[in-house]
C-alpha positions in Angstrom: 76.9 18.7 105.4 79.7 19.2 102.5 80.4 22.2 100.6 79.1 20.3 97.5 75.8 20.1 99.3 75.9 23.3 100.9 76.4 25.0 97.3 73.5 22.6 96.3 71.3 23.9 99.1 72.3 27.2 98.2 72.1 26.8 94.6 68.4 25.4 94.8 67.3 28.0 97.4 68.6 30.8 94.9 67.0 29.3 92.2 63.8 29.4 93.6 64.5 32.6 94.5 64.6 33.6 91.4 61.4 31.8 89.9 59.5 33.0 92.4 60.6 36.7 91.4 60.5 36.8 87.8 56.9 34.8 88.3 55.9 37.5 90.6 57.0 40.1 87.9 55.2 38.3 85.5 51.8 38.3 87.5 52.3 42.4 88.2 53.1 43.0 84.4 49.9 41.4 83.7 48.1 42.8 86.5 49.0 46.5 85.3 48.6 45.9 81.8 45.0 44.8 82.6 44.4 47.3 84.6 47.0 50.6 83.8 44.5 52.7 86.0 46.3 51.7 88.9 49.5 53.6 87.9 49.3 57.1 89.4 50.1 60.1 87.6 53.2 61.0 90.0 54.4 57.4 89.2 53.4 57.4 85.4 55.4 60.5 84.9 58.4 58.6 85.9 57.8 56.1 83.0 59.6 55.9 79.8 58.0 58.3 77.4 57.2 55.6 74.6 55.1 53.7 77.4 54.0 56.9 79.0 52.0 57.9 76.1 50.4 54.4 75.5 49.3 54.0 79.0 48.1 57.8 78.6 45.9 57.0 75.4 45.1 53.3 76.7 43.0 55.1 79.7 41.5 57.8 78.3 44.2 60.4 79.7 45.0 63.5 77.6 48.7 62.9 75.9 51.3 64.7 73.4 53.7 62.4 72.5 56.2 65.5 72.0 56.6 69.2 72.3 57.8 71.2 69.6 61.7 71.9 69.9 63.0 75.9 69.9 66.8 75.1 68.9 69.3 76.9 70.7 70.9 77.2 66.7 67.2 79.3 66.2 67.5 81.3 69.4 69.5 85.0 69.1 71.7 84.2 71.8 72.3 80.8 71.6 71.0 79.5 74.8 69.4 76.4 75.4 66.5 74.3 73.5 62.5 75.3 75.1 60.2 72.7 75.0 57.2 74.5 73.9 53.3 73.3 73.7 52.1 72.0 70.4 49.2 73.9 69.3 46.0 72.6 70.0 47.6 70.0 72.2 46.6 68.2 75.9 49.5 67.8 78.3 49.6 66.2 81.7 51.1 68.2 84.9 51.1 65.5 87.8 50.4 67.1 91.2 50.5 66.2 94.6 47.5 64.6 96.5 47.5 67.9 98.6 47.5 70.3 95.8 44.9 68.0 94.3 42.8 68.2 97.6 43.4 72.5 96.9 42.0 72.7 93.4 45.3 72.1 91.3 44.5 70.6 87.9 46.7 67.9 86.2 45.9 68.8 82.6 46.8 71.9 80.9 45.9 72.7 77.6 47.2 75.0 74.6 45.4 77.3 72.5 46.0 77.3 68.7 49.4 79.3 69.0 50.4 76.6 71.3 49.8 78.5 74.7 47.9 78.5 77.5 45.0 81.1 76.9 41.4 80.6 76.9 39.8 79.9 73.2 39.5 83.6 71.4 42.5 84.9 73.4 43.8 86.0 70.3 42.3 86.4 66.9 43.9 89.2 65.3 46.8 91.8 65.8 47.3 94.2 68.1 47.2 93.2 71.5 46.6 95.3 74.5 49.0 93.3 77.1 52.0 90.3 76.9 52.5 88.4 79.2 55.5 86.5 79.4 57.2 84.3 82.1 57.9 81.1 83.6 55.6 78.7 85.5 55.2 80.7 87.9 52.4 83.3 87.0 51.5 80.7 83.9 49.0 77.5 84.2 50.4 75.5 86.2 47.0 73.5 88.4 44.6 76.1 87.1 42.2 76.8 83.5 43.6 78.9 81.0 41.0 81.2 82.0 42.1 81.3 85.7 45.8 82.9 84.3 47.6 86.1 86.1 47.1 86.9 82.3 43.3 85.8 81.6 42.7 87.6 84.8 44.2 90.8 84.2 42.0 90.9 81.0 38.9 90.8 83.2 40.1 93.1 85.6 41.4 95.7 82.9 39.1 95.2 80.3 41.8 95.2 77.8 43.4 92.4 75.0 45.5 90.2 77.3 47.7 87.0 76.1 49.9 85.0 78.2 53.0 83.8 76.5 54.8 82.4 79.7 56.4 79.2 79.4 57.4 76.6 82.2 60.9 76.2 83.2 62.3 79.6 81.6 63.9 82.3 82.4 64.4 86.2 81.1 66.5 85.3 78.7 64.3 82.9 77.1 61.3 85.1 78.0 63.1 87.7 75.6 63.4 85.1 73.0 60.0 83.7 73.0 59.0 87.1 72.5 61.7 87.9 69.9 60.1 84.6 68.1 56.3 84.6 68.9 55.3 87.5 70.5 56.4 90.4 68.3 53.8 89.2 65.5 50.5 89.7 68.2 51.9 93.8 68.0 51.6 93.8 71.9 51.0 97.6 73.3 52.6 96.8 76.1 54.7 93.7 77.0 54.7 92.0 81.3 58.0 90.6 82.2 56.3 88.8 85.1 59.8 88.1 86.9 60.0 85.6 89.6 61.6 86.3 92.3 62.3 82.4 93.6 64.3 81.4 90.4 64.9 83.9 87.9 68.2 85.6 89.1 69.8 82.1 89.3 68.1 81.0 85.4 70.1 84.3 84.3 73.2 83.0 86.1 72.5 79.8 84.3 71.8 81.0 81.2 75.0 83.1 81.0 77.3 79.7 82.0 75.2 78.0 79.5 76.1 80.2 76.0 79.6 80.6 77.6 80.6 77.1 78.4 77.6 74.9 77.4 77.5 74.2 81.1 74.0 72.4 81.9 74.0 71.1 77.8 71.8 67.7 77.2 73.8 65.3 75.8 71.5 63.0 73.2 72.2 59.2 73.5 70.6 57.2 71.0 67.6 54.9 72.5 68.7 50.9 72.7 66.3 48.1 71.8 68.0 46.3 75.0 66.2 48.9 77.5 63.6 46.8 79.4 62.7 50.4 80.6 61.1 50.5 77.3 58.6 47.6 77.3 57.8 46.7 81.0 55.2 48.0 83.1 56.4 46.4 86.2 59.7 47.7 85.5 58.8 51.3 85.6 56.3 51.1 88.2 59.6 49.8 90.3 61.6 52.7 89.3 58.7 55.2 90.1 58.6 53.9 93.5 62.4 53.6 94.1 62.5 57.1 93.0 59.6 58.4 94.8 61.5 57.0 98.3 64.8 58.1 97.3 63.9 61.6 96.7 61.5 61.3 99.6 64.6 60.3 101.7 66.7 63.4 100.5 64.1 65.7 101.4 64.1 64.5 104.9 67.4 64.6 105.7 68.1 68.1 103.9 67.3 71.4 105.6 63.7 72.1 106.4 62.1 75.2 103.6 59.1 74.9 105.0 56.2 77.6 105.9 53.3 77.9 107.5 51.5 81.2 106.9 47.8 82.7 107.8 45.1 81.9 105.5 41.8 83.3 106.5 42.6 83.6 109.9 44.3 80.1 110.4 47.6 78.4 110.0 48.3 76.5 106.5 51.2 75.1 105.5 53.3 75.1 102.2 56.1 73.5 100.8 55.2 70.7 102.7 57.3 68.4 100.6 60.0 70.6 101.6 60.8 70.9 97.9 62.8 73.8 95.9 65.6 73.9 98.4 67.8 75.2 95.1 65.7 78.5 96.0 66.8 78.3 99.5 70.6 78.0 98.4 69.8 80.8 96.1 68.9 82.7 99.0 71.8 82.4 100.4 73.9 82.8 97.5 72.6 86.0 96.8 72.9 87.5 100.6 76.5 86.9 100.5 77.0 88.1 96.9 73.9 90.6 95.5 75.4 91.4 92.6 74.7 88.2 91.2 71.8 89.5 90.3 73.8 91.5 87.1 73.5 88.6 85.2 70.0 89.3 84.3 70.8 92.6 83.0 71.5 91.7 79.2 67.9 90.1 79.3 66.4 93.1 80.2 68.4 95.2 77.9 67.2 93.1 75.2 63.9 93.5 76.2 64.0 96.8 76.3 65.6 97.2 73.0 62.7 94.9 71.5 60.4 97.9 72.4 61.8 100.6 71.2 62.3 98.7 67.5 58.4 97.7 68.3 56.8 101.0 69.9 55.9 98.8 73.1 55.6 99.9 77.0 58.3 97.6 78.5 57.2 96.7 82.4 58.9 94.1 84.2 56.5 92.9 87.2 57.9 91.6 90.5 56.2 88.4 91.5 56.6 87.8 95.0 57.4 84.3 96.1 54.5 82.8 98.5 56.6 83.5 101.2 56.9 86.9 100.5 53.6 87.1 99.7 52.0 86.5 103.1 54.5 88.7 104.2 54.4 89.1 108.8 52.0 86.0 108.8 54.9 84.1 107.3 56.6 81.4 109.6 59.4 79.3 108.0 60.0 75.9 110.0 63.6 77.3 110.9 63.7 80.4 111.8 67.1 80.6 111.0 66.4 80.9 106.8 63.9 84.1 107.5 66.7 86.5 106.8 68.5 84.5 103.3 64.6 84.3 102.3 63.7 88.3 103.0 67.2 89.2 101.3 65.9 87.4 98.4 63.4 89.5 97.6 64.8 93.1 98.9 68.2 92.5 96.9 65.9 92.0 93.6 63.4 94.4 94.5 66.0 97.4 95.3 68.2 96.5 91.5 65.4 96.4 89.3 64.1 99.1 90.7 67.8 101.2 90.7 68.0 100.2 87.2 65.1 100.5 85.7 65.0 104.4 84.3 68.8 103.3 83.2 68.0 100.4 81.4 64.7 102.1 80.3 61.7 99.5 81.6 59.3 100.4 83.8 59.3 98.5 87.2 56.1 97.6 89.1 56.3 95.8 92.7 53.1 96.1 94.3 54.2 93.5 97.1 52.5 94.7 100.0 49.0 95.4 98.1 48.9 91.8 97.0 49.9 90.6 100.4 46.4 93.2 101.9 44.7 91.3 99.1 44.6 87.8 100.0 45.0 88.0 103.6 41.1 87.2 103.9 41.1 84.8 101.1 41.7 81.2 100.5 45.1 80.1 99.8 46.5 82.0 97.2 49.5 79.1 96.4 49.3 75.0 96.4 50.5 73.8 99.3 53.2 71.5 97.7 54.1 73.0 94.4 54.0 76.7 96.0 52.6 78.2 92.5 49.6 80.7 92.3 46.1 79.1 92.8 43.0 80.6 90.8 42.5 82.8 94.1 46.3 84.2 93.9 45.9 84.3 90.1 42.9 86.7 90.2 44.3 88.6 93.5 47.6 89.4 91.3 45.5 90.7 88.3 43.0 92.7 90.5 46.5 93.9 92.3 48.6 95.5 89.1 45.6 95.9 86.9 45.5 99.7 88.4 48.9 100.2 87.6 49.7 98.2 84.3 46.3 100.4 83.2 47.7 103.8 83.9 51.1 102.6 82.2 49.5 102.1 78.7 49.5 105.4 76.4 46.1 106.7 75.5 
């Protein structure tokens, strides 16, 4: 055979190829357009937003086509935009089949000020108890009404209102307050502080207003993305995603744990996620007084309530780890030390510093770890955040002390 017909054979064999592809595109755009139901949540939340929100609304699944924006130019301190709920609004939290199988919700829901409390939360001015934070401690996979926040209102019999917000820190914890919480005339504000992530969202924070390190840069949307029109397209993405990231986790160091729930072994992370918290760990054990960089958020906080007359307690959350405390068993045993360092470096700062700074510190670690040890889990298995058990076994845990705190 020549090379003219070799490059004929090869030419023909490539163009069907081809046909046969964009054909079988074709057939799987149509088949996903009829039929959108077939696009998990996990994969939909990969999609373009634009197409996100039409497939949302096309099968009956709760959407906000945007958050409102609080601009760094708005903030204080200049730090980065929060994407905060609309009020009244419906968003979507994808979660893992596992988490699923364990309760976790994929919808959360904002009350009329645009957070997640149950209905009535808050109707007038003052407030017994704030409570901000991040995800953590907020609504992520439970009802407003199954909150660290909701709960501690049951428990106390006080005012409650949970003003945490996802993905934030202390500095922006200061500034939500600053912006939003200040008008409820809170008694006494909760800086429920995380110990997995918030010493590095302080470190982050700082490079942030310094350098504009971590800064989004905007680029206009083209009318050339195919991202923006096909189905098929995404759906290809999600997956390719979904195996690349599945890929990493495998080949990265093992975070995860097994612990004793109700006498048995159950294990978490099991995605072998948030391995930034395990290089936190470590980060801190070599270096603890990393941990400084959350002082000028607590300062701030503090200084909010003296202007405002408010108690100011900042609340150690424990990690899940932590949290089951001996029955914890971590994969490799060599991370147990970087993890336990984690929380004692934390633990022993904020509570050195708080009569300087002028908060009051509340770590009540080993009572919450007596509290669920005959319960059902008190984290997801996969996204490691507070079930509706641990959500009401942190309330009933502090509510004693937070009480006692309040002035009479």
């Amino acid at each position: 055979m020549t090379n003219t017909a070799r490059q004929s054979e090869w030419g023909k064999t490539l163009t069907v190829w081809l046909v046969t592809l964009v054909f079988g595109l074709g057939l799987f755009e149509i088949a996903l357009r009829l039929a959108p139901g077939l696009i998990s949540l996990p994969f939909l939340a990969k999609f373009d937003s634009g197409l996100r929100a039409d497939i949302a609304a096309a099968t009956g699944l709760p959407t906000a086509r945007q958050y409102r924006i609080f601009k760094s130019e708005d903030r204080t301190d200049k730090g980065r935009d929060l994407a905060l709920f609309e009020p009244n609004a419906t968003y979507l939290w994808p979660a893992d089949t596992a988490d699923r199988e364990a309760g976790a919700l994929e919808v959360q829901t904002s009350d009329a000020y645009g957070f997640c409390n149950p209905s009535g939360a808050y109707e007038a001015a003052p407030i017994d108890i704030l409570v901000l934070g991040g995800s953590v401690p907020s609504c992520t996979g439970v009802k407003p009404d199954q909150t660290f926040a909701a709960q501690l209102g049951k428990a106390t019999g006080l005012k409650t209102y949970n003003m945490t917000v996802g993905g934030t820190g202390p500095d922006d914890y200061v500034e939500v307050l600053r912006a939003f919480g200040l008008a409820l005339k809170p008694r006494m504000v909760v800086m429920a502080y995380a110990e997995s992530n918030d010493v590095r969202d302080c470190k982050l924070h700082k490079a942030y207003v310094a350098t504009g390190e971590g800064k989004k840069v905007e680029r206009p949307a083209s009318a050339f993305n195919p991202m923006a029109y096909s189905y098929a397209l995404n759906f290809i993405y999600a997956g390719g995603s979904a195996i690349v990231k599945s890929l990493k986790r495998s080949a990265a160091q093992d975070f995860r744990f097994t612990a004793s729930v109700e006498g048995k072994p159950a294990a978490f992370n099991i995605r072998n996620g948030d391995l930034d918290e395990l290089a936190l760990a470590r980060e801190l054990q070599a270096d603890p007084s990393q941990v400084e960089n959350c002082r000028p958020a607590l300062a701030q906080f503090v200084e909010l309530a003296r202007a405002n007359n408010f108690v100011p307690v900042v609340m150690l959350v424990p990690a899940a780890y932590t949290a089951y405390g001996d029955a914890t068993r971590f994969n490799d045993p060599a991370i147990a030390p970087a993890m336990a360092a984690l929380h004692t470096i934390q633990h022993d700062w904020l509570a050195r510093e708080a009569s300087a700074i002028g908060y009051i510190f509340a770590d009540e670690t080993p009572a919450y770890t007596a509290a669920i040890k005959e319960k059902p889990a008190a984290f997801f298995p996969s996204n490691v955040h507070f079930s509706a058990t641990g959500q009401d076994a942190l309330a009933r845990t502090y509510a004693p002390v937070l009480k006692s705190a309040l002035p009479h």
